[in-house]
mmCIF file of the C-alpha atoms, coordinates in Angstrom:
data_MODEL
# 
_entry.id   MODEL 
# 
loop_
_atom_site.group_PDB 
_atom_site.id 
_atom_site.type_symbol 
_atom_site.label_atom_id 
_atom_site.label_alt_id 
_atom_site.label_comp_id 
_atom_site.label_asym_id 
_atom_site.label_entity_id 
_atom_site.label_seq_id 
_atom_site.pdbx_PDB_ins_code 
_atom_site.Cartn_x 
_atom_site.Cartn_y 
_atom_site.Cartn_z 
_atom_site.occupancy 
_atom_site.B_iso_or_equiv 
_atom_site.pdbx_formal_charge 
_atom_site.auth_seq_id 
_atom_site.auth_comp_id 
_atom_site.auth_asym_id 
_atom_site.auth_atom_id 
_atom_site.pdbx_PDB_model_num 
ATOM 1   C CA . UNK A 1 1   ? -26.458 -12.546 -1.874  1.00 0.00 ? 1   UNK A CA 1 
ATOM 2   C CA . UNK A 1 2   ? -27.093 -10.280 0.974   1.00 0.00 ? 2   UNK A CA 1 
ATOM 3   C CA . UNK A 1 3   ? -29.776 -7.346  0.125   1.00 0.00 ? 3   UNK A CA 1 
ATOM 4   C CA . UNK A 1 4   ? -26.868 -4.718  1.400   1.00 0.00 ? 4   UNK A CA 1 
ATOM 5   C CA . UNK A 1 5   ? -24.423 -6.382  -0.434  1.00 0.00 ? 5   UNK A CA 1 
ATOM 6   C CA . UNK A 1 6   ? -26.259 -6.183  -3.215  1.00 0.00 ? 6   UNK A CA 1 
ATOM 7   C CA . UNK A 1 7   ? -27.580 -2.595  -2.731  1.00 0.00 ? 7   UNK A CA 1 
ATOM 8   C CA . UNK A 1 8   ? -23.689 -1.887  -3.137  1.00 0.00 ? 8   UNK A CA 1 
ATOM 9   C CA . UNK A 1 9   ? -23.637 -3.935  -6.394  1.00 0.00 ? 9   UNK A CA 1 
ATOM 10  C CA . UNK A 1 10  ? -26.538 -1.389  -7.863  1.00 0.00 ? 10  UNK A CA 1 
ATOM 11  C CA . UNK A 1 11  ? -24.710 1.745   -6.805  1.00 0.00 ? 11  UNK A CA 1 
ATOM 12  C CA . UNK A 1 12  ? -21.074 0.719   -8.502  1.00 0.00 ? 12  UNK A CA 1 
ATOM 13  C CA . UNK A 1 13  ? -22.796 0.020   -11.214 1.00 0.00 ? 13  UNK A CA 1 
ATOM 14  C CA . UNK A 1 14  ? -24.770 3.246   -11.503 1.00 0.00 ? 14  UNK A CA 1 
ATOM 15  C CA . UNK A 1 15  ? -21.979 5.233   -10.438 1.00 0.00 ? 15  UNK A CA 1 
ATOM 16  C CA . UNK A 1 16  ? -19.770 3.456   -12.895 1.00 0.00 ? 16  UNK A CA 1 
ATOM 17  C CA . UNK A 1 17  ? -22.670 4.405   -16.044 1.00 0.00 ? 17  UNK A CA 1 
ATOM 18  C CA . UNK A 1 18  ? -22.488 7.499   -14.553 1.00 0.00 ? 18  UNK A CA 1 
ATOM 19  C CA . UNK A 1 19  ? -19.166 8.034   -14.809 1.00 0.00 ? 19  UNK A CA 1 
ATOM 20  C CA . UNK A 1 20  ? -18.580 6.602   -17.867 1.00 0.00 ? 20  UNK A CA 1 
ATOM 21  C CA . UNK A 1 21  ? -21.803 8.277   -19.831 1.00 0.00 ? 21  UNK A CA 1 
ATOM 22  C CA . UNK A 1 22  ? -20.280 11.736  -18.850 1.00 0.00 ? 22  UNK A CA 1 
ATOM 23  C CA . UNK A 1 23  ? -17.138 11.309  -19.715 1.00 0.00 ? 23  UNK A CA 1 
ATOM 24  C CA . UNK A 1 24  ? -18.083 9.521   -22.951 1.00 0.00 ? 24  UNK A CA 1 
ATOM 25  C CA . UNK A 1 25  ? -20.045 12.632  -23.829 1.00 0.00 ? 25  UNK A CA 1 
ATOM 26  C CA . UNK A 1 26  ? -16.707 14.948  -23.886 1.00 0.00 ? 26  UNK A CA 1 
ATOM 27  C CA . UNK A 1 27  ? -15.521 13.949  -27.088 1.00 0.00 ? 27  UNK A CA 1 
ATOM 28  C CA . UNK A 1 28  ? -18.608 14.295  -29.121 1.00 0.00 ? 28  UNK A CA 1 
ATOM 29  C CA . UNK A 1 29  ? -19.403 17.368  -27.425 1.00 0.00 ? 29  UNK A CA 1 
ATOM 30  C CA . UNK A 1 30  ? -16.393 18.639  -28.133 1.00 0.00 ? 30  UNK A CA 1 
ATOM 31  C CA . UNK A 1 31  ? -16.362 17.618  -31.645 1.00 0.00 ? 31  UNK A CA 1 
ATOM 32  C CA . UNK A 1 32  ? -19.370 20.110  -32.823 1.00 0.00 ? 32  UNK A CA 1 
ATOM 33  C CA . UNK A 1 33  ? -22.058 16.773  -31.875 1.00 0.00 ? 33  UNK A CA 1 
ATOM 34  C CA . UNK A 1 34  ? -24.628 18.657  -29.346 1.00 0.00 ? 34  UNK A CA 1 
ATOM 35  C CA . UNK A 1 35  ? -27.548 16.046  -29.539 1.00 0.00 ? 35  UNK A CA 1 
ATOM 36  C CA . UNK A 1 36  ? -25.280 12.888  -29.322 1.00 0.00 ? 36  UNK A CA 1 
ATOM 37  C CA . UNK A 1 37  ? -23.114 14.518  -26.926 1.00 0.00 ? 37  UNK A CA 1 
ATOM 38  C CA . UNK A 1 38  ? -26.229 15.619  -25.139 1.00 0.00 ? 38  UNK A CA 1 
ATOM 39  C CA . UNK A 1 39  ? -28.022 12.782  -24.934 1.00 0.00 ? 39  UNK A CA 1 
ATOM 40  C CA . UNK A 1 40  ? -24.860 11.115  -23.408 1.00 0.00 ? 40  UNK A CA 1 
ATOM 41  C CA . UNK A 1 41  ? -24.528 13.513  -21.037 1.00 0.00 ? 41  UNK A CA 1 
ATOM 42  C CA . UNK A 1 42  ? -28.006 13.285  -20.037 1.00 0.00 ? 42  UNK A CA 1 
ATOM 43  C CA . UNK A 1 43  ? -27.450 9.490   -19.870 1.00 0.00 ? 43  UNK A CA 1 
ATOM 44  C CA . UNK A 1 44  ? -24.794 10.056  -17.325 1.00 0.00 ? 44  UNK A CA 1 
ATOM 45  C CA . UNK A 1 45  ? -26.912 12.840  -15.411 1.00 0.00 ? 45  UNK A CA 1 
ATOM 46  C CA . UNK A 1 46  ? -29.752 10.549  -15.261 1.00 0.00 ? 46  UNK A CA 1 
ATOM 47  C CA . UNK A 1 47  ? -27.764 7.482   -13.823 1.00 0.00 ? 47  UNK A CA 1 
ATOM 48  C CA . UNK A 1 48  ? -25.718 9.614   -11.037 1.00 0.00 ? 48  UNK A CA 1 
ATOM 49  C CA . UNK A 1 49  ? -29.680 10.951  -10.282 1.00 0.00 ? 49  UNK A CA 1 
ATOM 50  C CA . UNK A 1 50  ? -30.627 7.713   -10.120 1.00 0.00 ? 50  UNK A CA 1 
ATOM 51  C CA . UNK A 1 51  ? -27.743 6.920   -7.563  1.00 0.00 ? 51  UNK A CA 1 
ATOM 52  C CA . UNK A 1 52  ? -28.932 9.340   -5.472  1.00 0.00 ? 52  UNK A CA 1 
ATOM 53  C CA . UNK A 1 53  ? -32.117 7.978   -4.823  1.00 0.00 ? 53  UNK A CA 1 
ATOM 54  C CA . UNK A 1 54  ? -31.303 4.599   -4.050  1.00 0.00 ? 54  UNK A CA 1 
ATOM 55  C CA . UNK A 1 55  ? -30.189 6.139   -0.277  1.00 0.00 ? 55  UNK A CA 1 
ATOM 56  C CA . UNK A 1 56  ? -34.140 6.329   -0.088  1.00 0.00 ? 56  UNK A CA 1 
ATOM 57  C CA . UNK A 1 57  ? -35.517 3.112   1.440   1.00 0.00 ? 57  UNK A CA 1 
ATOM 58  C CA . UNK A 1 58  ? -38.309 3.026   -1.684  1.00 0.00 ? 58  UNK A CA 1 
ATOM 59  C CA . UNK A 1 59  ? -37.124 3.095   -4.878  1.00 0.00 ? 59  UNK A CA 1 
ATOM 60  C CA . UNK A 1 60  ? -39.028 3.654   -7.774  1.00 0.00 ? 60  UNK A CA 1 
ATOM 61  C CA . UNK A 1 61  ? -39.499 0.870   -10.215 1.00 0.00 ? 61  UNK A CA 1 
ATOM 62  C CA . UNK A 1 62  ? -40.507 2.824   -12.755 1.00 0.00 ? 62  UNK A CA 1 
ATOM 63  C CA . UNK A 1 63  ? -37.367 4.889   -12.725 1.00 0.00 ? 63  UNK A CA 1 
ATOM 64  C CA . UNK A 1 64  ? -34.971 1.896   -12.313 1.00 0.00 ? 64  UNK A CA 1 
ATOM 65  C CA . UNK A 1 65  ? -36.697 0.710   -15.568 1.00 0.00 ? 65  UNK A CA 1 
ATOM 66  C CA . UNK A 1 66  ? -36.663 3.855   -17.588 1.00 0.00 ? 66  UNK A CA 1 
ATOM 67  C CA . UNK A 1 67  ? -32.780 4.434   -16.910 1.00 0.00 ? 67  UNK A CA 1 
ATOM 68  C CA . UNK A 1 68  ? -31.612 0.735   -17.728 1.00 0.00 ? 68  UNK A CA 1 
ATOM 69  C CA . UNK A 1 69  ? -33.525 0.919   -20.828 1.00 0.00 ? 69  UNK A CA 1 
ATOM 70  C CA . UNK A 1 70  ? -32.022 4.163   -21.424 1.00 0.00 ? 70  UNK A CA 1 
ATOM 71  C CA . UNK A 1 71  ? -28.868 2.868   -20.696 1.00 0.00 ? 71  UNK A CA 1 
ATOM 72  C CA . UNK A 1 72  ? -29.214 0.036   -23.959 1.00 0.00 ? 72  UNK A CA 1 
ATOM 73  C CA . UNK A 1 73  ? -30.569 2.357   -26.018 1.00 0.00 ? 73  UNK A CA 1 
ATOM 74  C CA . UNK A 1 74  ? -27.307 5.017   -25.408 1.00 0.00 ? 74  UNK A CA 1 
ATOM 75  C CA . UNK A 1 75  ? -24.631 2.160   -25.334 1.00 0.00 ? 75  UNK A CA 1 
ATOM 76  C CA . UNK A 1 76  ? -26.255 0.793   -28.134 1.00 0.00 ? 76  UNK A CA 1 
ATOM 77  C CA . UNK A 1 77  ? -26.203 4.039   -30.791 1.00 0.00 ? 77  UNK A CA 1 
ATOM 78  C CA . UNK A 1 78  ? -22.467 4.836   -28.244 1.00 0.00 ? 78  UNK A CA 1 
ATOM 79  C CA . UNK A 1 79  ? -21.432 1.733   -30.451 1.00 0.00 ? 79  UNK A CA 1 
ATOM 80  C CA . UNK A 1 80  ? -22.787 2.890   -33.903 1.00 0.00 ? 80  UNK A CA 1 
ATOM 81  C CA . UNK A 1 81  ? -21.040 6.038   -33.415 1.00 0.00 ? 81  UNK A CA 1 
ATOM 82  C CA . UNK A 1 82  ? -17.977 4.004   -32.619 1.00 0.00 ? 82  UNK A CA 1 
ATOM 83  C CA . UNK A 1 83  ? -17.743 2.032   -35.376 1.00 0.00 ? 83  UNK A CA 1 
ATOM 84  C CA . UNK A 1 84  ? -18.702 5.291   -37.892 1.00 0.00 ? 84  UNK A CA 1 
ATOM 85  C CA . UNK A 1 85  ? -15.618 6.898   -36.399 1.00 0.00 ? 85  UNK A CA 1 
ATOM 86  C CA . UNK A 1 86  ? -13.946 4.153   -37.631 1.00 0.00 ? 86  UNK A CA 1 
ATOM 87  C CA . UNK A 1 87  ? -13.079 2.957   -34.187 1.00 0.00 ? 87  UNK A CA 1 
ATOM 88  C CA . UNK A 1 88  ? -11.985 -1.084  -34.125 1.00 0.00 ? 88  UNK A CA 1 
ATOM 89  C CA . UNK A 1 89  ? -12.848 -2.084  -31.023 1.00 0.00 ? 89  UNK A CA 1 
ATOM 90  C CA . UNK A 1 90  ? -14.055 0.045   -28.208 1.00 0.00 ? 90  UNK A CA 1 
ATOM 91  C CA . UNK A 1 91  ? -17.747 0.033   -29.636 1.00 0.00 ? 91  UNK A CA 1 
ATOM 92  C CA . UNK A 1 92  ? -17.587 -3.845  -28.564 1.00 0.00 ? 92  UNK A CA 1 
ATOM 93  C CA . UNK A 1 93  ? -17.629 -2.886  -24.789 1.00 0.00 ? 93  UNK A CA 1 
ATOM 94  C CA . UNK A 1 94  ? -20.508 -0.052  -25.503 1.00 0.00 ? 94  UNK A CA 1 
ATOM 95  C CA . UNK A 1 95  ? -22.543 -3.301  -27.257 1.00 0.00 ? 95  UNK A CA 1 
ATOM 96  C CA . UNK A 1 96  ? -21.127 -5.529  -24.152 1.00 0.00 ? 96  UNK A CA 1 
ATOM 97  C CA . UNK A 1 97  ? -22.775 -2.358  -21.763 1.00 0.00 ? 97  UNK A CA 1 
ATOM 98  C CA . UNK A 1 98  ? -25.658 -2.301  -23.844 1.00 0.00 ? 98  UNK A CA 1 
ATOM 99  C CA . UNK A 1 99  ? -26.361 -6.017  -23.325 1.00 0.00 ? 99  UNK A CA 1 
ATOM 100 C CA . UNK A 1 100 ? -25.700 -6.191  -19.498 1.00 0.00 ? 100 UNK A CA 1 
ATOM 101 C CA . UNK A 1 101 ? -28.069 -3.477  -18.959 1.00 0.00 ? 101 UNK A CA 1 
ATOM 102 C CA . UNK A 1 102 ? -30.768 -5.344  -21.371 1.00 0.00 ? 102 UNK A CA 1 
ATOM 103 C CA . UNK A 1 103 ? -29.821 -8.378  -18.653 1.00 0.00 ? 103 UNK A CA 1 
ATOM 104 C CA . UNK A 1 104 ? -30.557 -6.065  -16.004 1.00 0.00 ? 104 UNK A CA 1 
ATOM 105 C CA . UNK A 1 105 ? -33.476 -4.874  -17.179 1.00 0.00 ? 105 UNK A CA 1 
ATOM 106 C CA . UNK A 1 106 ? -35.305 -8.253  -18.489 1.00 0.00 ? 106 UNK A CA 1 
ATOM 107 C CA . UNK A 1 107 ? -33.711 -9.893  -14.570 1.00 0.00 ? 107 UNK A CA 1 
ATOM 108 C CA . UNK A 1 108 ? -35.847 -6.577  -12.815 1.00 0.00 ? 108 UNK A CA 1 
ATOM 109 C CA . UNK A 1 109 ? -38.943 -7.567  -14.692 1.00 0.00 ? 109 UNK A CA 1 
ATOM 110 C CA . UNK A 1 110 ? -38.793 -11.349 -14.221 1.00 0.00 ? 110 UNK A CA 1 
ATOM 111 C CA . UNK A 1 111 ? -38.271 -10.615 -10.554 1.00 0.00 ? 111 UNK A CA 1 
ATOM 112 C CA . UNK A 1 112 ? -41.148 -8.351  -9.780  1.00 0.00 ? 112 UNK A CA 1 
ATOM 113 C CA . UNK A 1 113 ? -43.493 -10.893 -11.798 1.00 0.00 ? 113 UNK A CA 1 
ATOM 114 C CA . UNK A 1 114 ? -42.362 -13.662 -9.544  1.00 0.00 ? 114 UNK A CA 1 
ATOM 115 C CA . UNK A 1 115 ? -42.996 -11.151 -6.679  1.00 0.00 ? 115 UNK A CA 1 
ATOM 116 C CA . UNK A 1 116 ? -46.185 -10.517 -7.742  1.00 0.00 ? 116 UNK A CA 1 
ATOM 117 C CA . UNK A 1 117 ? -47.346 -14.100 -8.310  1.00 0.00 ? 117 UNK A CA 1 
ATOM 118 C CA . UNK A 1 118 ? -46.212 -14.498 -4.888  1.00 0.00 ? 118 UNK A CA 1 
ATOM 119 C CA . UNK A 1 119 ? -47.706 -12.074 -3.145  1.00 0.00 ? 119 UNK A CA 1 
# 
């Protein structure tokens, strides 16, 4: 795969978390739950900052890291909320979310340590 080709992979996905993290933190917001609805929101803020910056030619590893792990960790407790709400099956695509970004994660470590070994 082509690096521009996949530099437009990484921002649909990061606009889609966006997206979706901000929108998901309507209903809890607007349900009386200010930390979860917070932390969603900052979930979303942090992706669509994150999108931003990969227009720079050097993105920060660090900061890819930190927001795919923060992207399991709010799809994961997006899911536990889910099913306490009684919800049957929507908290199956936060898990799904959860696990993709846990793929993406693990895949950005594996590749730097092969870069490294490289070079």
């Amino acid at each position: 795969m082509s690096i521009n080709r996949k530099e437009k992979i990484n921002r649909v996905v990061f606009a889609l978390n966006s997206f979706l993290f901000i929108m998901g933190a309507i209903d809890p917001l607007s349900q009386g739950k200010i930390l979860f609805g917070g932390i969603q929101l900052l979930a979303g803020i942090a992706n669509f900052a994150f999108l931003l910056s990969l227009k720079k030619e050097k993105i920060s590893l660090w900061l890819n890291r930190l927001v795919l792990f923060m992207n399991v960790v709010v799809a994961i407790a997006v899911g536990f909320d889910q099913i306490a709400a009684g919800k049957e099956y929507i908290q199956y695509a936060w898990f799904f979310a959860a696990l993709a970004s846990l793929v993406a994660l693990l895949l950005q470590i594996r590749k730097e340590k092969a870069a490294a070994a490289i070079g």
